[in-house]
C-alpha positions as CSV (number, residue, x, y, z in Angstrom):
1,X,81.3,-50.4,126.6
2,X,83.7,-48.3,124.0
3,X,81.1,-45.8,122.3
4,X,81.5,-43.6,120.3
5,X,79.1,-40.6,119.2
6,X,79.5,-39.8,116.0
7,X,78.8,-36.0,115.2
8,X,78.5,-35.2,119.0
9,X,76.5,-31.8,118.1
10,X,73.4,-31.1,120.6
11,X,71.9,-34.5,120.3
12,X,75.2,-36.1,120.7
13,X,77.0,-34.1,123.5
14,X,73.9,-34.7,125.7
15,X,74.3,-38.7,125.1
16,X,77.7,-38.9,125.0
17,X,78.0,-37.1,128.9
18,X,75.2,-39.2,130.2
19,X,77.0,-42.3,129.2
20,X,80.7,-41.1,129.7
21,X,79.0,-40.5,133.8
22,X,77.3,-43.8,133.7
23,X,80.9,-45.8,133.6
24,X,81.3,-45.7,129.6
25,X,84.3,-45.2,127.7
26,X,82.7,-42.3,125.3
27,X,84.7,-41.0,122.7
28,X,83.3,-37.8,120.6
29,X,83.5,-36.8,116.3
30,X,82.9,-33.2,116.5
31,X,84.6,-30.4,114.9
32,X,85.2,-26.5,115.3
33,X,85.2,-24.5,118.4
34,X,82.9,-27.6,119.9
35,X,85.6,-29.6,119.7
36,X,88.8,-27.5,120.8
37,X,86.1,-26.4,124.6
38,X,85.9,-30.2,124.9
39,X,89.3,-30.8,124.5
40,X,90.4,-28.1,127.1
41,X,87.5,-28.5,130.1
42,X,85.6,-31.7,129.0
43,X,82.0,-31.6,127.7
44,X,78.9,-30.3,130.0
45,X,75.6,-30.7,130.3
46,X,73.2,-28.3,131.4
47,X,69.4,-29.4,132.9
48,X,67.8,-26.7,134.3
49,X,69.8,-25.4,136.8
50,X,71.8,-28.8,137.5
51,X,75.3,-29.3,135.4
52,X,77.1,-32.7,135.0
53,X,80.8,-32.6,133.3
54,X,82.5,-35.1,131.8
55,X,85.9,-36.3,130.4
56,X,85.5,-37.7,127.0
57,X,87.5,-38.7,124.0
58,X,87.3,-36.1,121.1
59,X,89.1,-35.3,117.8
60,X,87.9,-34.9,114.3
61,X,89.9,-37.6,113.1
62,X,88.0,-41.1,114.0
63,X,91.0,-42.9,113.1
64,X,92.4,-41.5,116.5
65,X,89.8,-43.1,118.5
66,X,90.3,-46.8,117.5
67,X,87.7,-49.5,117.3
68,X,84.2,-49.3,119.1
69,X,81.9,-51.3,120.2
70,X,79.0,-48.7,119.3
71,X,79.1,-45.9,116.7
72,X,76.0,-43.6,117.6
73,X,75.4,-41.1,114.8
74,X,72.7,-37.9,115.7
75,X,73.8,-36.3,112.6
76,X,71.4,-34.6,110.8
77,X,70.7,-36.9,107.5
78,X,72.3,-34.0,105.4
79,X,75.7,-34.7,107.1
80,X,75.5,-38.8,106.5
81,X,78.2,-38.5,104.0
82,X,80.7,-37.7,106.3
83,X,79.8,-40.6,108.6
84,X,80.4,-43.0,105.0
85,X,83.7,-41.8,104.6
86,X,84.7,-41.8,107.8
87,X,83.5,-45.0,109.9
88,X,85.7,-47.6,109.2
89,X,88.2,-46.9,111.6
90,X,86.0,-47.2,114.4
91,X,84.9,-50.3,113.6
92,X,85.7,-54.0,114.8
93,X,84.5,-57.2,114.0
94,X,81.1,-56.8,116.1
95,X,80.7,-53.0,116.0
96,X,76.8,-52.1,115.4
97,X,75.7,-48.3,114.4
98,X,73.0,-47.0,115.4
99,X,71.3,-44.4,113.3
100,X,69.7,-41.9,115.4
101,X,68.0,-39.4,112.7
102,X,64.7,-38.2,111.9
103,X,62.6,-38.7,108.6
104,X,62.7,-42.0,107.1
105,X,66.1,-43.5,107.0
106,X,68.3,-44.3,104.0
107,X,68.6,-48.0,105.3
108,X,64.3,-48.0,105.5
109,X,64.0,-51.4,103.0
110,X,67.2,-53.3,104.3
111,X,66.0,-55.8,106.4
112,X,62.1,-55.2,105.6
113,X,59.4,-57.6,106.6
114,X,58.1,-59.2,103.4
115,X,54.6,-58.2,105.2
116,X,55.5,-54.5,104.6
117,X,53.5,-53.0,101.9
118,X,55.2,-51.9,98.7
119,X,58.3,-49.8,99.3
120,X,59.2,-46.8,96.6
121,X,62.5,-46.3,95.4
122,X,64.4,-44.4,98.2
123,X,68.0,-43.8,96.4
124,X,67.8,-40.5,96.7
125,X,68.4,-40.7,100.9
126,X,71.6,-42.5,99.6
127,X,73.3,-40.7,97.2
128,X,75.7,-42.7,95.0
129,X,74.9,-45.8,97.2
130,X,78.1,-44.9,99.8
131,X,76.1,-45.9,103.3
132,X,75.4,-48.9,101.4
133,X,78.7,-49.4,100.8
134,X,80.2,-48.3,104.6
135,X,77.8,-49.9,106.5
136,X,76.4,-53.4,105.9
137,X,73.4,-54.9,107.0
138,X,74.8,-56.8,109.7
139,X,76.0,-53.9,111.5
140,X,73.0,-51.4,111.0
141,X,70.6,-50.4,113.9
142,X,68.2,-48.4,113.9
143,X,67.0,-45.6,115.8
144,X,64.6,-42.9,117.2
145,X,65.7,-39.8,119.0
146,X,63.0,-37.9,121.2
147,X,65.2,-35.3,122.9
148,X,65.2,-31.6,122.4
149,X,69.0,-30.3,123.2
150,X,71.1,-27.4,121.7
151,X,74.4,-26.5,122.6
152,X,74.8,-23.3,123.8
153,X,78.3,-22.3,123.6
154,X,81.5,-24.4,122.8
155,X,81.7,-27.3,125.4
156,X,77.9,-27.1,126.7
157,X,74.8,-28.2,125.5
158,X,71.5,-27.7,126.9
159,X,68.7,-30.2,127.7
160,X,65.7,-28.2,127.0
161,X,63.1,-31.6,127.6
162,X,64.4,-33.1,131.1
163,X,60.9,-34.9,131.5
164,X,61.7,-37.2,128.0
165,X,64.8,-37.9,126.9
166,X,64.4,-41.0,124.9
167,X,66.6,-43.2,122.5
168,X,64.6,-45.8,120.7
169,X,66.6,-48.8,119.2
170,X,66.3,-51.8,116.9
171,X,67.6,-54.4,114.8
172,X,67.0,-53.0,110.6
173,X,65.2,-56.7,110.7
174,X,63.4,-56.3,113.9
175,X,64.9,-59.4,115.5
176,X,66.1,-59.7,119.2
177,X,69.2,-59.6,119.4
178,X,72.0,-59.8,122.6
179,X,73.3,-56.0,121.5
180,X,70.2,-54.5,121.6
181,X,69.7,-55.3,124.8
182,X,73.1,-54.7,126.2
183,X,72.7,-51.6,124.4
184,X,68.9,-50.7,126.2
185,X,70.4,-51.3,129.2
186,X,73.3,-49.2,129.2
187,X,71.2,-46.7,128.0
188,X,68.7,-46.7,130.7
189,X,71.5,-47.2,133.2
190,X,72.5,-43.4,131.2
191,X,69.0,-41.9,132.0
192,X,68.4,-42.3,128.5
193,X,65.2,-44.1,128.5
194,X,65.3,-47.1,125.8
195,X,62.4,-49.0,126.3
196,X,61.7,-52.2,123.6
197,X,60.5,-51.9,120.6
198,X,58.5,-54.4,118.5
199,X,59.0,-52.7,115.1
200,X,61.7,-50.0,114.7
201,X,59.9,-48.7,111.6
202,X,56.7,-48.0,113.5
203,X,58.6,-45.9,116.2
204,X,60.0,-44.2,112.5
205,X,56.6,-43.4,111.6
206,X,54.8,-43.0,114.9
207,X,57.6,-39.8,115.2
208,X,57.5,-38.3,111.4
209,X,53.7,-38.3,111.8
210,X,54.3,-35.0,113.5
211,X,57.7,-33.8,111.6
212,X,56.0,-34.2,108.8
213,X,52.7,-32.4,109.1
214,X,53.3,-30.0,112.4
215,X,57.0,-29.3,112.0
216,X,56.6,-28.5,108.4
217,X,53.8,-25.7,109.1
218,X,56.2,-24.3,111.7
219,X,58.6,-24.0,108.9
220,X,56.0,-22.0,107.0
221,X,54.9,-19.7,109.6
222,X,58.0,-19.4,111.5
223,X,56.1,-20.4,114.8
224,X,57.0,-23.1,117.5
225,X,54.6,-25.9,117.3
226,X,52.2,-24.7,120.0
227,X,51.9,-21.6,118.6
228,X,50.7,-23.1,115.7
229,X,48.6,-25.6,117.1
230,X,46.5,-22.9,119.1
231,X,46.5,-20.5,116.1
232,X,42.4,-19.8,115.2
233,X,43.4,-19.1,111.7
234,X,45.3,-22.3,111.4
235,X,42.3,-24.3,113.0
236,X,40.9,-25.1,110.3
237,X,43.8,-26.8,108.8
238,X,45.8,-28.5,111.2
239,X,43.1,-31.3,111.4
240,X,43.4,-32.0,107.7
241,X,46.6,-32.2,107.8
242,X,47.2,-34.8,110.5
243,X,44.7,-36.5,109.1
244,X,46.8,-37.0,105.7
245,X,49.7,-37.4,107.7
246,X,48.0,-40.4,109.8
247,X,46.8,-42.0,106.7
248,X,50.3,-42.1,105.0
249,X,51.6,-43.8,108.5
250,X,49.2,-46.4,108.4
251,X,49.4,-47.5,105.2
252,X,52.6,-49.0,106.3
253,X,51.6,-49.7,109.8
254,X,47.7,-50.1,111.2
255,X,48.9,-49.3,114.6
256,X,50.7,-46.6,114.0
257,X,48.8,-44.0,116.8
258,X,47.3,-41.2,114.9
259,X,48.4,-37.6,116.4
260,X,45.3,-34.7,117.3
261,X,45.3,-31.2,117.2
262,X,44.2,-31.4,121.0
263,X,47.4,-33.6,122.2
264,X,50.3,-31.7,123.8
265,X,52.7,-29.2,121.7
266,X,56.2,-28.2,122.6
267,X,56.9,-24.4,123.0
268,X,60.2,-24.6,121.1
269,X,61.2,-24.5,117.4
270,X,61.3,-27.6,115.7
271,X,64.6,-28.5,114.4
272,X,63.7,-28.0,110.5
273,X,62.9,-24.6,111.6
274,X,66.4,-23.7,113.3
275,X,68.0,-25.1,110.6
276,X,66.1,-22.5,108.0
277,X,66.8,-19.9,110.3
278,X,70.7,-20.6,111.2
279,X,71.2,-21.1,107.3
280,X,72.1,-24.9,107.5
281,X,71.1,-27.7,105.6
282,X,67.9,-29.1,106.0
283,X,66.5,-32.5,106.0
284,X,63.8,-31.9,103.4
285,X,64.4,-35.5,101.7
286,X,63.6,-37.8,105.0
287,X,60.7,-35.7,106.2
288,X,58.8,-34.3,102.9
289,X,60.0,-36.1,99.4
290,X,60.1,-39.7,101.4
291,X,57.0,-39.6,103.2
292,X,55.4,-38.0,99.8
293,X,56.8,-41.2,98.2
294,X,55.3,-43.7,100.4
295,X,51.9,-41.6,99.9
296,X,52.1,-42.2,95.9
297,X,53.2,-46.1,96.5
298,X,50.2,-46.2,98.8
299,X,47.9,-44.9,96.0
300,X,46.8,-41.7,98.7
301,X,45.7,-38.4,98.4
302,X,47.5,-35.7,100.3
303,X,47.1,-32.1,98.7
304,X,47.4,-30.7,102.0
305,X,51.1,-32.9,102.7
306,X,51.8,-32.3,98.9
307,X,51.0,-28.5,99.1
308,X,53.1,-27.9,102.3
309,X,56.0,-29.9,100.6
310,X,56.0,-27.8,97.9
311,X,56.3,-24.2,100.0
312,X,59.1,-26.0,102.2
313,X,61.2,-27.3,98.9
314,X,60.8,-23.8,97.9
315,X,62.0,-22.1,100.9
316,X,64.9,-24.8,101.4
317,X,65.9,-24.0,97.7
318,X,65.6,-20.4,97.7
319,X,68.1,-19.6,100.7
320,X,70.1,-22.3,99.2
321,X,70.0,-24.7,102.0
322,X,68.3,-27.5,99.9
323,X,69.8,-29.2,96.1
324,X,67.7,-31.7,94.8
């Protein structure tokens, strides 16, 4: 297959090696010193001690790359726009993009079972409608990332979660389709694990039930999530606020599995929390305003959710890192 990963930053550069070494033809959209170490010496991939290198495609310029079969986009939802204005080259009459981001996606009520309970208005993932405008229905899939990566120096990322490395997939309308499983089984071919999935949105939920409650209080307290989950002055807490977080989720979806203060907890930073502390934008809108959104639609009381939501707007906004 011709892939293409679109804003190959941690995320990305771990995929895009895998599936370049599994007999792809991978093609990169990076930028900066990232880009000019992949050029020269390829892009690596570091798992423990083990390190796999590969030969891929990559420029800034995805009109230099030529039409794909697959556009994979990890971007972080902050940097969408970019993927809006500059897709079109890489796609031919069949090309399907997968959105691989956290939160809730700007594509959430494209596609939506008339079963799902009332969505609210979402604009604001999309500003000024341009995905809607790029990418059509027809060619959206979504997608679910649980990988932790970061790259850490031009040309090398890090896999820092060798025992799951997973890449969810689905049609926006949850059909079966011939791509989605050529796609799952190139992917597991990759060691990306890509097992099926019923309902894309309750893979959407099932992993923003902890982004939204756990990964925000990391934010707050500047502590990785298993400090915070065995802090004794948090104790008290915690349990209300996967509780609210639990009930949000299952307002869309019953079966949505509700997450516990006893269940496992990396040792690492969540992502919203590197992204306060490197001074880059973060991705308040998909994991706090949306989630609060589906909460009012839903009729719910969250103070905790609300409360926590409030500090992190604050902190995103005051270091600049957040407009409304």
């Amino acid at each position: 297959m011709r892939i293409c990963v679109f804003g190959a930053g941690a995320v990305g550069s771990h995929f895009a090696v895998r599936l370049a070494l599994a007999g792809h033809e991978v093609s990169c959209v990076m930028r900066g010193p990232h880009l000019d170490a992949v050029k020269a010496s390829g892009l690596t991939l570091r798992v423990g001690d083990a390190e796999f290198k590969a030969k891929v495609k990559a420029s800034d310029d995805p009109s230099t790359l030529g039409p794909q079969d697959v556009v994979i986009t990890t971007q972080k939802a902050t940097a969408l726009s970019s993927l809006a204005t500059g897709l079109q080259p890489l796609l031919g009459p069949d090309t399907g993009v997968v959105f691989a981001q956290n939160g809730i996606p700007w594509w959430y009520d494209i596609g939506l079972s008339p079963n799902h309970p009332p969505v609210p208005d979402l604009a604001f993932l999309d500003p000024g409608g341009k995905l809607r405008a790029a990418v059509p229905r027809a060619r959206i899939i979504g997608g679910v990332v649980f990988s932790s990566n970061e790259v850490i120096a031009p040309g090398i990322a890090a896999n820092l979660s060798p025992e799951r490395n997973r890449l969810l997939i689905g049609e926006c309308d949850d059909r079966g389709s011939e791509r989605i499983a050529e796609l799952r089984t190139a992917l597991n071919e990759a060691k990306i694990e890509s097992p099926d999935v019923a309902q894309i949105r309750e893979t959407v939920w099932s992993k923003l039930l902890t982004n939204m409650s756990m990964s925000v209080l990391c934010l707050i307290t500047g502590q990785t999530a298993r400090a915070v989950r065995d802090d004794l002055d948090l104790a008290a807490f915690v349990p209300r606020l996967l509780d609210e977080a639990g009930n949000v989720a299952q307002s869309c979806f019953p079966e949505v599995k509700r997450v516990t203060r006893s269940g496992p907890a990396p040792d690492h930073k969540p992502s919203i929390l590197q992204d306060y502390e490197l001074g880059r934008a973060m991705e308040i809108d998909v994991l706090v305003r949306a989630p609060a959104a589906f909460a009012r639609a839903a009729g719910l009381s969250t103070p905790m959710l609300d409360m926590m939501g409030a500090l992190a707007i604050r902190m995103a906004r005051e270091k600049g890192l957040y407009r409304d």
